[in-house]
C-alpha positions in Angstrom: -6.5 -0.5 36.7 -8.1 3.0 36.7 -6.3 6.2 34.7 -4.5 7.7 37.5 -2.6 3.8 37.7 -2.0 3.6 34.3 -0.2 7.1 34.0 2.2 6.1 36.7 3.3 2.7 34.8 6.6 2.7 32.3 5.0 0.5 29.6 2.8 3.8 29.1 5.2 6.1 28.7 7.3 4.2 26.8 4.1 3.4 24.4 4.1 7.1 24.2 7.3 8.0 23.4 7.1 5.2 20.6 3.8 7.0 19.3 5.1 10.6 19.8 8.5 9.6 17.4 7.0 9.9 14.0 5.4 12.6 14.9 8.6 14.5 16.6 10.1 13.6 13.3 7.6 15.3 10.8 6.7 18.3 13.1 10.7 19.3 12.7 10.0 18.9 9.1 7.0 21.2 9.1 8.9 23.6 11.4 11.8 24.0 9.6 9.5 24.9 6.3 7.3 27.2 8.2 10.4 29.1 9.9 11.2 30.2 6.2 8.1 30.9 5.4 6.8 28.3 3.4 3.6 26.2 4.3 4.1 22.2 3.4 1.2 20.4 3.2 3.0 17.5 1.0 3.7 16.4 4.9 1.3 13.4 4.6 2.1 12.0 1.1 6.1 12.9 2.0 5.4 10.5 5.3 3.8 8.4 2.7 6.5 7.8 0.3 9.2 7.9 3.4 7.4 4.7 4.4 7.7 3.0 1.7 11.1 4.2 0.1 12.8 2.9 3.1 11.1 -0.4 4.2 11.4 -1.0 0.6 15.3 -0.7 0.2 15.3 -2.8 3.6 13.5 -5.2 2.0 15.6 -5.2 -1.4 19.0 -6.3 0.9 20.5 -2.7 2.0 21.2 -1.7 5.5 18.3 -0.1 8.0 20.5 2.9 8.4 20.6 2.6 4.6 17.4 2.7 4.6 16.9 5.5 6.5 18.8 7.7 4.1 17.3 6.3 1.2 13.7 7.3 2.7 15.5 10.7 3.6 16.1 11.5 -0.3 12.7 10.4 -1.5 11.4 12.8 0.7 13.8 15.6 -0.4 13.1 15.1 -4.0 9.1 15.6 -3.3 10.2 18.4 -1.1 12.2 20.1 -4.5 9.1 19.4 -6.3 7.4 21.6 -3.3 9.7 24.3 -3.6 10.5 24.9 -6.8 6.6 25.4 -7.9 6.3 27.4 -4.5 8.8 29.5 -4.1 10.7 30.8 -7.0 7.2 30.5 -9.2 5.2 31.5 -6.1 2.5 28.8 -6.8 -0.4 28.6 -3.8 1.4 26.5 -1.4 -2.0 25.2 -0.4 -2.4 23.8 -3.8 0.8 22.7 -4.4 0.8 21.3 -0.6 -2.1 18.8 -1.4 -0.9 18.2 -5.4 2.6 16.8 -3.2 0.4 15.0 -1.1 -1.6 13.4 -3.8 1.9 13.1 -6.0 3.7 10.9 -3.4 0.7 8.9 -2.3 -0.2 7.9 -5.5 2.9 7.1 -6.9 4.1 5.1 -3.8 1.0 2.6 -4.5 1.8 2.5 -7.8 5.4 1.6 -7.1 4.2 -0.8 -5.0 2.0 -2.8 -6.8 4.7 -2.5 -9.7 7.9 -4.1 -7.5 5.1 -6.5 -5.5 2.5 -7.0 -8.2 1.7 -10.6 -6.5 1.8 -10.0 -2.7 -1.3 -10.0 -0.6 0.0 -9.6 2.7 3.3 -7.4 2.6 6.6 -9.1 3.8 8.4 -8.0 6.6 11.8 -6.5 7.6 14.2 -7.2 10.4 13.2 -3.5 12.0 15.1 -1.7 14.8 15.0 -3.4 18.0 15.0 -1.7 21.7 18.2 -0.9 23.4 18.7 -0.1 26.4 21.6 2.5 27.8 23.1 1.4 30.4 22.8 2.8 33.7 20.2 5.0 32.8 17.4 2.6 31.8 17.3 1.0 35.0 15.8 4.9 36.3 12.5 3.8 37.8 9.8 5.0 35.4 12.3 7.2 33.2 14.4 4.7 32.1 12.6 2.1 30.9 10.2 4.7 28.8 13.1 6.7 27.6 16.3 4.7 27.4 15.1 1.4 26.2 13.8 2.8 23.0 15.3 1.9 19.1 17.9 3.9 18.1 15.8 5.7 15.7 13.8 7.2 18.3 17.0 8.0 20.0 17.7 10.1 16.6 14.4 11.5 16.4 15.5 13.6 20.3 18.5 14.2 18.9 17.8 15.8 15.9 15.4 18.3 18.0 18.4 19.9 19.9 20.2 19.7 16.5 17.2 21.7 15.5 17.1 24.2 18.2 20.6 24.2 18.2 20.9 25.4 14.2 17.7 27.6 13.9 19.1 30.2 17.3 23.0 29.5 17.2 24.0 29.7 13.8 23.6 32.5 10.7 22.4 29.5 8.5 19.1 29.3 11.4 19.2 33.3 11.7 18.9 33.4 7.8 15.9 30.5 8.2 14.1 32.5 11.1 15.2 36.1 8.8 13.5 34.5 5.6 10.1 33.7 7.2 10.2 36.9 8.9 11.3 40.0 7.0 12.8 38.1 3.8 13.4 42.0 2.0 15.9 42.5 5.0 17.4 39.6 3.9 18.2 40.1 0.3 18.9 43.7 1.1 22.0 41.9 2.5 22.9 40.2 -0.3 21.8 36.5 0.8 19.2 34.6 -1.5 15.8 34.3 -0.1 15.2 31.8 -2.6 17.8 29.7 -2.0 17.3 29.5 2.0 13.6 29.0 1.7 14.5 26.3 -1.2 16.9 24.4 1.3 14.9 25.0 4.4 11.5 22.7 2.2 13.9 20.2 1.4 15.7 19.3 4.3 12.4 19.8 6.1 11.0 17.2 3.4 13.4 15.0 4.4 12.8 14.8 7.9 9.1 14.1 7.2 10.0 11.5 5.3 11.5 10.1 8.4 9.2 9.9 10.6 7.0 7.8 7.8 10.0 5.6 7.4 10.3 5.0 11.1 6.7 4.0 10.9 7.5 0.7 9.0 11.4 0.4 10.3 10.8 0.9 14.1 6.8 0.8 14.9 6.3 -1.8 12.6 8.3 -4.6 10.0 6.3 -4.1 7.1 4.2 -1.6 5.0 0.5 -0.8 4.6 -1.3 1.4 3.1 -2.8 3.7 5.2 -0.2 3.5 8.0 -0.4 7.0 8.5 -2.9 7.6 9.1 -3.2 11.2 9.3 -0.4 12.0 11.5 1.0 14.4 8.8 -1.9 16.3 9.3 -1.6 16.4 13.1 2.0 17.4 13.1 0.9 20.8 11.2 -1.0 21.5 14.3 1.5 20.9 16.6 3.9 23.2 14.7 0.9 25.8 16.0 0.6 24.2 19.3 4.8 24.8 19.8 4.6 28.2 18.9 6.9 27.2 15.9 9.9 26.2 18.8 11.6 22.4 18.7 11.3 22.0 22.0 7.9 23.0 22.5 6.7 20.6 19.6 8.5 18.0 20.9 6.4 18.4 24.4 3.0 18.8 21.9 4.1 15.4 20.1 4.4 13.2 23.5 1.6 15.3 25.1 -0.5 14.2 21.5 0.9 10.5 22.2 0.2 10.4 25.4 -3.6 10.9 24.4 -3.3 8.4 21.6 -1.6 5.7 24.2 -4.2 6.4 27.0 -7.5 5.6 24.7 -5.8 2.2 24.1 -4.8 1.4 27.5 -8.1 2.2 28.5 -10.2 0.3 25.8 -7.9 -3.1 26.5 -8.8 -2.8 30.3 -12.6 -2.1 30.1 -12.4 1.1 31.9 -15.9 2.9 30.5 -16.9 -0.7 28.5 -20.4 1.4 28.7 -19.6 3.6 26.1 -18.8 3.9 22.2 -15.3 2.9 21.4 -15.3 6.0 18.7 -15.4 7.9 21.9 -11.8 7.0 23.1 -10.7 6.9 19.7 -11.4 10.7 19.6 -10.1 11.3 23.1 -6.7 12.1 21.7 -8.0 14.3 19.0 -10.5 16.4 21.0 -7.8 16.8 23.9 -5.3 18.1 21.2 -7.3 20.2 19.9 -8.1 22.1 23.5 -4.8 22.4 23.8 -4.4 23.4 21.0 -6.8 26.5 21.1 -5.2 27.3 24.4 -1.2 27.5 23.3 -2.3 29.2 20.0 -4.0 32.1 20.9 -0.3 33.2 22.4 2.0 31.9 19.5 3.6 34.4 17.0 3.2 33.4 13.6 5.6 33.9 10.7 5.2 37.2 9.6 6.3 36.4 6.0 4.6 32.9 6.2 2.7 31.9 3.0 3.8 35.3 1.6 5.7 34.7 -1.8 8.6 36.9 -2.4 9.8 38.4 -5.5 13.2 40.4 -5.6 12.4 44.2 -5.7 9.1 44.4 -5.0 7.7 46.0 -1.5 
């Protein structure tokens, strides 16, 4: 089977979508904080302790849905931590970015060598399973890559026209997109900066925390260190590569999977056996970052992003 074959096959695509989910999920996250203005590099150790928050309350006798909340407030409460030493004490958010990171890494191995202090191979979860939508799975190609998915990937395209929906047709998005913008326009009408770029990190944080959480719920029925492997880093580019838009990331997260999905299809059917695995394990990483350098030299930063604001000063 040569490349052209496997890109017209649904077990591809639907390997992609799987791969692109996390990743849809924590690029929202890091959206949603840059739109106000506030970098979050916590977005690896956040995916970190998402992981492990909510295979861990799976694992303890609760719900998955449960479980999805529960990972959803561990990753607020690091996202709190983020913002209140970022923006109302205007601490470096680079520093306090990778102090989040280290924070919620370290303290989720702690946790769990202190609740599993025996284990050598971790125990597994009954995850989310595949279902299919009627009617529309049996689409040739698109259904079975699309609508046979878990229903936590289903939430994960949701949640981006939720996104879009909030941050251009509501005043609580205006006052986001204001915030990261012009945020002395926006106290000058009366609305906290503080507060909006406070709540915009932590329900960001959150949905980072999802996206690690559907790592070990979804991809997989246990947790492992190092299961992400990165990806937190990844989605900050592709909050660059969507030109800070949910719908644009979401194209740069299955375009990214669709990389990552490829190099395995390819290694499994000897395609190129003359050359160095690492090469197709970089594929997807060199092709993103092409693509990368080509969407960013059009994309319109933040103008206040990064820059700390303090109440009557120009």
């Amino acid at each position: 089977m040569d490349i052209i074959e496997i890109l017209f096959t649904a077990s591809f695509w639907a390997a992609a979508i799987r791969i692109a989910t996390p990743l849809i999920f924590a690029t929202l996250g890091e959206l949603i904080c840059e739109r106000a203005g506030v970098l979050n590099l916590g977005i690896e150790g956040i995916m970190v302790a998402g992981a492990f928050a909510g295979w861990m309350a799976v694992y303890s006798g609760t719900g998955l849905w449960v479980g999805v909340a529960v990972a959803m407030g561990v990753g607020m409460l690091f996202g709190l931590v983020h913002a209140l030493l970022t923006v109302p004490f205007g601490l470096s958010q680079h520093v306090v970015g990778l102090g989040v990171t280290l924070l919620a890494t370290s303290s989720t191995y702690y946790a769990y060598r202190l609740a599993l202090p025996e284990v050598t191979n971790p125990p597994k979860i009954a995850a989310f399973q595949p279902y299919e939508i009627p009617v529309l799975s049996e689409i040739p190609l698109l259904g079975p890559a699309l609508f046979s998915q878990t229903p936590f990937t289903y939430l994960a395209f949701v949640l981006v026209a939720v996104v879009a929906l909030v941050l251009y047709r509501t005043p609580v998005g205006l006052a986001v997109r204001a915030v990261g913008e012009n945020p002395a326009a926006v106290a000058a009408q009366g609305l906290s900066v503080t507060a909006i770029r406070m709540g915009a990190v932590i329900v960001g944080s959150g949905f980072m925390a999802m996206g690690g959480a559907f790592l070990t719920m979804s991809a997989f029925d246990s947790f492992f260190f190092e299961m992400v492997n990165g990806r937190g880093w990844i989605c900050i580019a592709l909050v660059v590569f969507g030109s800070w838009r949910p719908g644009k990331a979401l194209l740069g997260a299955i375009l990214f999977a669709a990389f990552d999905a490829l190099q395995i299809r390819v290694q499994q059917t000897g395609f190129g056996a003359e050359f160095p695995y690492q090469i197709f394990l970089m594929m997807p990483y060199f092709l993103s970052i092409l693509a990368l350098v080509a969407m960013s030299r059009r994309a319109e930063v933040p103008a206040a992003l990064m820059v700390p604001f303090n109440k009557g000063e120009r």
